[in-house]
C-alpha positions as CSV (number, residue, x, y, z in Angstrom):
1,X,0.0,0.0,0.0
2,X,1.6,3.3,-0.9
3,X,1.7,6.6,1.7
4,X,-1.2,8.5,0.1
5,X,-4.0,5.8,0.9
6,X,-1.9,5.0,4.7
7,X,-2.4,8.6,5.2
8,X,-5.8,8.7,4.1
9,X,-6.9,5.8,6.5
10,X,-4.6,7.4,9.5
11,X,-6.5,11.2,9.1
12,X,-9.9,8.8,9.2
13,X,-8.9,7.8,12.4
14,X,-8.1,10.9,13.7
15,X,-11.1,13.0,12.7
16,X,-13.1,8.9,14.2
17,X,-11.6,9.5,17.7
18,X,-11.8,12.9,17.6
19,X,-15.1,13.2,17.7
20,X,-15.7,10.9,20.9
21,X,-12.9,12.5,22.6
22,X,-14.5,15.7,22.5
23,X,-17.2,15.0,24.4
24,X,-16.6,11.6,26.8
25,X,-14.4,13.3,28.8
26,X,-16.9,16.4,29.8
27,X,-20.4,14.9,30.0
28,X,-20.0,13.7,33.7
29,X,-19.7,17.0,34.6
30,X,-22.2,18.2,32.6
31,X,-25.5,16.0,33.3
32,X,-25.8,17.3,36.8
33,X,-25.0,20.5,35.7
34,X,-28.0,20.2,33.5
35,X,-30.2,19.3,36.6
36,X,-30.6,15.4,35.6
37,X,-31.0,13.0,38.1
38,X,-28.9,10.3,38.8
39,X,-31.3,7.9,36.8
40,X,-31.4,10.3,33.8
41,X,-27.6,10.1,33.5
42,X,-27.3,6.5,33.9
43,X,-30.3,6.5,30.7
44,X,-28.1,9.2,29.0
45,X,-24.8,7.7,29.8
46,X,-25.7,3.8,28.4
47,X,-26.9,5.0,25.0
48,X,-23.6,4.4,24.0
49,X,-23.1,0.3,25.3
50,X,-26.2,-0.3,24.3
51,X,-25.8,1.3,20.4
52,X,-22.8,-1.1,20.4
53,X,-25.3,-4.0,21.0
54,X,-27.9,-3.3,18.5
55,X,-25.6,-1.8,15.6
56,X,-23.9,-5.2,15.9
57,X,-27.6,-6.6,14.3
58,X,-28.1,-3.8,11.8
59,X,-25.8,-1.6,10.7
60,X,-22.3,-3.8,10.3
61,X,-25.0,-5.9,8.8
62,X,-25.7,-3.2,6.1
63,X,-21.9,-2.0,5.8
64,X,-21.3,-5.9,5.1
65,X,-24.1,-6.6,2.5
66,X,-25.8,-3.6,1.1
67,X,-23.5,-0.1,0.6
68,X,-20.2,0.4,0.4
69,X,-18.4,1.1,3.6
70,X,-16.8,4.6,2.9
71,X,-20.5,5.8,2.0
72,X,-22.3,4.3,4.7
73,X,-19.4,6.1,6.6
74,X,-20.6,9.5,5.1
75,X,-24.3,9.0,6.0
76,X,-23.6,8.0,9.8
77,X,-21.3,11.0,10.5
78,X,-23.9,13.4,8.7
79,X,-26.6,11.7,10.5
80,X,-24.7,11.5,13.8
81,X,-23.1,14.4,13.8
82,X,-26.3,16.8,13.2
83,X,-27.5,14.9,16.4
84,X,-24.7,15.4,18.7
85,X,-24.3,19.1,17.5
86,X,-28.0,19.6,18.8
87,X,-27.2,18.3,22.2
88,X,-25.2,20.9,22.7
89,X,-28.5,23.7,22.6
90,X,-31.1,21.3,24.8
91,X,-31.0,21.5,28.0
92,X,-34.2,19.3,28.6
93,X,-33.9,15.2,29.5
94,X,-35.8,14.1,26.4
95,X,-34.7,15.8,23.4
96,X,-31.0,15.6,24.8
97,X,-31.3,11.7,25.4
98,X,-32.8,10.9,21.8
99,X,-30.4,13.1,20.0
100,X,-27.9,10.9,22.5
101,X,-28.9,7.7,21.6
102,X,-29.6,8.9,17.5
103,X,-25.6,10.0,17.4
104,X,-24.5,6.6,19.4
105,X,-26.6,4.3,17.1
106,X,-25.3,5.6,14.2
107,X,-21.5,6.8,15.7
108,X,-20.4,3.4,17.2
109,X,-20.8,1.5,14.0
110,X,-18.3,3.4,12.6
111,X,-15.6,2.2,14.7
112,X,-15.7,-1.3,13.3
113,X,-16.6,0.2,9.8
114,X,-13.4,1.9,10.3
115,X,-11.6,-0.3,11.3
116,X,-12.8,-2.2,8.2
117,X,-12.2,0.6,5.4
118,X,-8.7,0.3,7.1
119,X,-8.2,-3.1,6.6
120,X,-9.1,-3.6,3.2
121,X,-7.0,-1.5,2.1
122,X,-4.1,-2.5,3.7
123,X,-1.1,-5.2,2.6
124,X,-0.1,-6.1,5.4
125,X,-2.7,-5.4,8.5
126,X,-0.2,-7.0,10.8
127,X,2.5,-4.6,10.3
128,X,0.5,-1.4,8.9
129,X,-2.7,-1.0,11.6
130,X,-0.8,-0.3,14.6
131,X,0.6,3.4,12.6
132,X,-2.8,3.8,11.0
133,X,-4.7,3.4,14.5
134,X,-2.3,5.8,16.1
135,X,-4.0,8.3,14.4
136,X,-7.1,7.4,16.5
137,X,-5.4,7.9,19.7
138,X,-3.9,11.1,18.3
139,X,-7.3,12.4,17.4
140,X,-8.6,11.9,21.1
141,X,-5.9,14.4,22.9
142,X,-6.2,16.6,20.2
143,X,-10.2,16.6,21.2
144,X,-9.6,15.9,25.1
145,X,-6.4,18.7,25.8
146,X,-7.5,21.7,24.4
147,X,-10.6,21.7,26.1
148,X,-8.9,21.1,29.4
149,X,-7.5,24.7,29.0
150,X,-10.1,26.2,27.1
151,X,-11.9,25.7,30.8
152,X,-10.0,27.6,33.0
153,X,-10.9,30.6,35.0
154,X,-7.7,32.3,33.4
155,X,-8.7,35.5,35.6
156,X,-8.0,33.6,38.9
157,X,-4.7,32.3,37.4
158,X,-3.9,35.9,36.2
159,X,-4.6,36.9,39.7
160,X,-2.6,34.2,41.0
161,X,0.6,35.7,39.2
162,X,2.4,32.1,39.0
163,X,6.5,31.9,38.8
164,X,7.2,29.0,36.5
165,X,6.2,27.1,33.8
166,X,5.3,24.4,36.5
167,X,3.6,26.9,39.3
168,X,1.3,28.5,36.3
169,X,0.3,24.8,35.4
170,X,-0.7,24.0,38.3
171,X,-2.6,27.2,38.9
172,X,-4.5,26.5,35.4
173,X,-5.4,23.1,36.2
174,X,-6.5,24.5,40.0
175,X,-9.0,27.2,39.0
176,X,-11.2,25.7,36.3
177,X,-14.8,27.1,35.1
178,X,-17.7,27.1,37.4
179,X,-21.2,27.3,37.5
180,X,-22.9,28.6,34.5
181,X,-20.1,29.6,32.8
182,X,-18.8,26.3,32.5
183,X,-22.0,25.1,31.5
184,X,-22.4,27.5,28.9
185,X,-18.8,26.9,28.0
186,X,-19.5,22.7,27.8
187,X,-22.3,22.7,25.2
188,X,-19.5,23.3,22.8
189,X,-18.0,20.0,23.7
190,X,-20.6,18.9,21.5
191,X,-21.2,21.5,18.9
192,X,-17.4,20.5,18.1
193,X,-17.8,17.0,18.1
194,X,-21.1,17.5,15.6
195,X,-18.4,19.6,13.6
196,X,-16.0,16.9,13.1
197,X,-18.4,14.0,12.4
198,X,-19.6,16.5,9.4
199,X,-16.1,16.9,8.3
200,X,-15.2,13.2,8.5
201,X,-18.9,12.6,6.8
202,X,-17.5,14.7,3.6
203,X,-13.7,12.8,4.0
204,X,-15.6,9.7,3.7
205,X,-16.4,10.4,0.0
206,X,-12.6,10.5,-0.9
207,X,-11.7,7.4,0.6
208,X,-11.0,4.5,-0.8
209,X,-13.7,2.5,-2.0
210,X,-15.2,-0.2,0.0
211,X,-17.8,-2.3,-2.1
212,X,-20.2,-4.2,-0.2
213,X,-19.4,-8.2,-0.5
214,X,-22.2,-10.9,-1.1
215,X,-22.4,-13.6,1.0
216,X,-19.1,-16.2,0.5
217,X,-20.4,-19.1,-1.6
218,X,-21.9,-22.0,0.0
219,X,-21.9,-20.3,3.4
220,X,-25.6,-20.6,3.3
221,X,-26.3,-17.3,5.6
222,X,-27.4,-14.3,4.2
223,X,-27.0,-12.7,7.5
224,X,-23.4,-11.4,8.5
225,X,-23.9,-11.0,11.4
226,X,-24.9,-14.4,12.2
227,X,-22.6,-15.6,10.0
228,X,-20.5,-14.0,12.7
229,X,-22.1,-15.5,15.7
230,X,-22.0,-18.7,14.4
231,X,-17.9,-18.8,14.0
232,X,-18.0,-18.6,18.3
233,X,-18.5,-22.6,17.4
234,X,-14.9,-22.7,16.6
235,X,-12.7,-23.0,20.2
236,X,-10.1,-21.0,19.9
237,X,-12.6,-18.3,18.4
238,X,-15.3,-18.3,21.6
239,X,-11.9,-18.4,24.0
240,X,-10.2,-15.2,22.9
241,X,-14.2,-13.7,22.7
242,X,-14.6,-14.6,26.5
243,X,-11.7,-13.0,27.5
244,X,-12.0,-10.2,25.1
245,X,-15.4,-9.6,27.6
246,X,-12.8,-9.6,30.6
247,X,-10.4,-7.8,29.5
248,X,-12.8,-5.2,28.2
249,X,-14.1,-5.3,32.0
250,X,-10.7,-4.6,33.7
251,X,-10.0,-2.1,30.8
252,X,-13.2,-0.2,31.8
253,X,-12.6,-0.5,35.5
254,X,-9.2,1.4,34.8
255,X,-11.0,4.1,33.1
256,X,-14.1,4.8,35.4
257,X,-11.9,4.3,38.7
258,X,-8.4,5.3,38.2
259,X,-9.3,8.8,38.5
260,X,-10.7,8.8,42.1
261,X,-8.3,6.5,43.1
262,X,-5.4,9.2,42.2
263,X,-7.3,12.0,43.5
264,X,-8.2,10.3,47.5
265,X,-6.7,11.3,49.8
266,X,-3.9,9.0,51.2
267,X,-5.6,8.4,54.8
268,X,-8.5,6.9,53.1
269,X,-6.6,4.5,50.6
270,X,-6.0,6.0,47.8
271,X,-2.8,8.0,46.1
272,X,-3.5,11.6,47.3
273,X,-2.9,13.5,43.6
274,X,-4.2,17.1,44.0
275,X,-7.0,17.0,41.4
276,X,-5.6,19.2,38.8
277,X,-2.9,16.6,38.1
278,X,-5.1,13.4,37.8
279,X,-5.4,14.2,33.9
280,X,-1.9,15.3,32.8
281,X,-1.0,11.8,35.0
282,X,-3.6,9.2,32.8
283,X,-2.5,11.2,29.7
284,X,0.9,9.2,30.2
285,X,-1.1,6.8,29.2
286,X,-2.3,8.3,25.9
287,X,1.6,9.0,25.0
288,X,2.8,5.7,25.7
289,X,-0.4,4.2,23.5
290,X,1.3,6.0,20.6
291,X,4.0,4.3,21.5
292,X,3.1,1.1,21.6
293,X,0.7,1.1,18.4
294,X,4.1,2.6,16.4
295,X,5.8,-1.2,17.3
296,X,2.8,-3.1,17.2
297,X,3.6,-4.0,13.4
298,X,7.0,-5.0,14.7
299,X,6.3,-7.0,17.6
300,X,3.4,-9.1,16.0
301,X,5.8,-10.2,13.5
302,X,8.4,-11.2,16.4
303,X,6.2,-12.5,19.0
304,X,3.0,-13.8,17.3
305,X,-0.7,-13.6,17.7
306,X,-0.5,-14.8,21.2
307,X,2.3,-13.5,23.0
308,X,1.3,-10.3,22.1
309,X,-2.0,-10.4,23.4
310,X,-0.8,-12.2,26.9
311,X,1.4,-9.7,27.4
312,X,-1.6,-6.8,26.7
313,X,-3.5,-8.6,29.3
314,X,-0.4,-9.0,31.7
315,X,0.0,-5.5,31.7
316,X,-3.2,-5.1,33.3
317,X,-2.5,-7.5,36.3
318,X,1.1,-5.5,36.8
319,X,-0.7,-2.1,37.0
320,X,-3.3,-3.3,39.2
321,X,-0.8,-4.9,41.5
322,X,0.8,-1.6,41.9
323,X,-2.6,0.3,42.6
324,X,-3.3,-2.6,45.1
325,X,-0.2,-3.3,46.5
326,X,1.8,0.2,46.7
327,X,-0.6,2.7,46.8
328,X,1.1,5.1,48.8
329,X,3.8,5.5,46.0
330,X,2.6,8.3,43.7
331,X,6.0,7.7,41.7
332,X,5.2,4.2,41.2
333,X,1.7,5.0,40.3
334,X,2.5,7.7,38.5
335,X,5.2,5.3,35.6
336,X,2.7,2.3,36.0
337,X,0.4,4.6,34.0
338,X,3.2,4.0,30.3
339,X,1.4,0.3,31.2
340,X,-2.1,1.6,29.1
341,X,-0.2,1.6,25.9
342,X,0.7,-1.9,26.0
343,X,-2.9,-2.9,27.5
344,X,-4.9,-1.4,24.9
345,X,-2.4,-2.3,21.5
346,X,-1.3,-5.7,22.3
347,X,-4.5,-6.9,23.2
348,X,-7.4,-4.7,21.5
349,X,-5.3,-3.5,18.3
350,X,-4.3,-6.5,18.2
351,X,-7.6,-8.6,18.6
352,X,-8.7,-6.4,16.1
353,X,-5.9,-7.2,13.3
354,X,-6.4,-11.0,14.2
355,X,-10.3,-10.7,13.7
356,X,-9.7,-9.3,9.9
357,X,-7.4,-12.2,9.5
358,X,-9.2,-15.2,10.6
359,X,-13.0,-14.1,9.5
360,X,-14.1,-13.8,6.3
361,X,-13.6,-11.1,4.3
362,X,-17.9,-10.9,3.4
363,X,-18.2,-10.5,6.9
364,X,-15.8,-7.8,8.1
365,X,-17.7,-5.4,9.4
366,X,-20.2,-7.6,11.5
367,X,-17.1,-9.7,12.9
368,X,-15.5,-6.3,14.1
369,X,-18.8,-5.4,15.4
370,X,-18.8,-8.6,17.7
371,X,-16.3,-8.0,19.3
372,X,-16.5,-4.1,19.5
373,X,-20.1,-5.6,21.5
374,X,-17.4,-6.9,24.5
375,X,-14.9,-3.9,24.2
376,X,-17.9,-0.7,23.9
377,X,-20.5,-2.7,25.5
């Protein structure tokens, strides 16, 4: 494959990532703001899980068998993106929950359509996706960061008159937006996100094209994605599903509990991180991810399918083991964190690349889609 389709793909992925990137991060914060109760949130919050669950029956479906993938693209970011852009001016439950669960039905899709579009297009998947998925993790800090110091009160830092690079970070990540003002500033969380989907909705027209394929012959199933389904008869494909589902469990806990677990206090367990350093600390994370998707290509070829993904998984128990077993020792916490790169690309990238190799080509999309089901939902 030469550079100018590589680069193509990799730009996909970052406008792909960028878009959820932009708003994950924020919209915890932002519910309550909104006055939604605890309920509402959880509602608004599981759109996304559940899309992964029902696009896995109709829309990798449709990106398999009826329209080609780059245009099916185009129609879900047009779609999606109108819908998250209008969440950003509704401040009522309803209308922001449908518009919600319209963006996440038609948004979460893509990732395994993606993900396809990248593969068929590729030589050598193995050795190419890990620098063509970097562009995914790329596209999430260049959503995530910005923000982060878009919401400061820079009037209080001002005020503070810092000395040093390090004393003036601190004092930006200390004195953050409050009140209406940050809610006012957060609806554009989503107005951006709605803006990039439409961008990556017109980018999808100049990518490659990604003709829909008919059913292989003599499979005897019209349906891809139980065509899918069905290859979790094969061992060695239901084993690496099942852990896929744990793996995607640890992976979340990481996520929805590292956080807190930095920022309590050190008398009540936890690591005792003053809370304006809790990001900049998981965003080690995000680096070393780049990382470790740059050598992916590199250590597939050296240390196989397996290996790999063992050591994704390991990587997991050895930061976890740290939280548990040395929480007091924010320096040891603090490197542990390089550990996310080599959790996420060995084992997700990685199931990922093994999934295009192993399923049939008619039935991309869908086979991407069921295991996207364990890792989103």
């Amino acid at each position: 494959m030469n550079s100018s389709p590589r680069f193509k793909l990799f730009l996909m992925m970052v406008l792909e990532f960028f878009i959820w990137g932009a708003w994950l991060p924020l919209i915890f914060g932002y519910l309550p703001s909104l006055g939604f109760s605890t309920t509402q949130q959880s509602v608004i919050l599981n759109a996304f899980p559940v899309a992964s669950i029902i696009g896995m029956f109709f829309s990798n479906q449709w990106a398999d068998r009826k329209f080609a993938a780059e245009k099916f693209l185009a129609f879900s970011h047009l779609v999606g993106g109108l819908a998250i852009m209008y969440c950003g001016f509704t401040k009522e439950f309803w209308p922001f929950f449908l518009a919600m669960l319209v963006h996440c039905l038609l948004y979460v899709p893509t990732i395994s359509i993606t993900n396809s579009i990248a593969f068929a297009h590729m030589k050598d998947p193995a050795r190419e996706f890990g620098i063509v998925r970097m562009g995914g993790t790329i596209g999430w800090i260049l959503a995530a960061w910005p923000f982060t110091f878009i919401f400061v009160n820079w009037d209080a830092v001002n005020a503070a008159n810092p000395a040093g690079f390090v004393e003036w970070l601190k004092a930006a990540f200390s004195n953050p937006l409050t009140g209406d003002v940050a809610k006012a500033a957060t609806k554009w969380t989503f107005i951006v996100a709605g803006i990039a989907s439409l961008m990556l909705a017109l980018y999808s027209l100049t990518l490659p094209h990604t003709p829909p394929k008919k059913a292989a012959e003599g499979a005897g199933e019209k349906l891809a994605w139980l065509e899918a389904v069905r290859l979790l008869g094969h061992p060695f494909v239901l084993v690496l599903w099942l852990v896929t589902f744990v793996d995607s469990f640890v992976h979340n806990c990481y996520f929805n509990w590292t956080g807190i677990f930095l920022g309590t206090p050190t008398t009540a367990g936890g690591v005792g991180i003053a809370p304006p350093w809790i990001t900049p600390i998981m965003s080690i994370g995000q680096v070393a991810e780049i990382l470790t998707m740059f050598i992916l290509g590199a250590t597939l070829k050296t240390l196989g399918w397996r290996t790999t993904m063992i050591i994704g998984i390991l990587g997991h128990a050895a930061r976890f083991a740290v939280y548990a077993f040395m929480p007091h020792s924010a320096a040891a916490i603090i490197v542990i964190q390089v550990l996310h790169g080599i959790c996420y690309a060995f084992f997700f990238a990685t199931v990922y690349i093994f999934v295009d190799a192993y399923f049939p080509k008619d039935i991309r999309s869908s086979a991407q889609g069921l295991f996207n089901l364990q890792i989103l939902g």
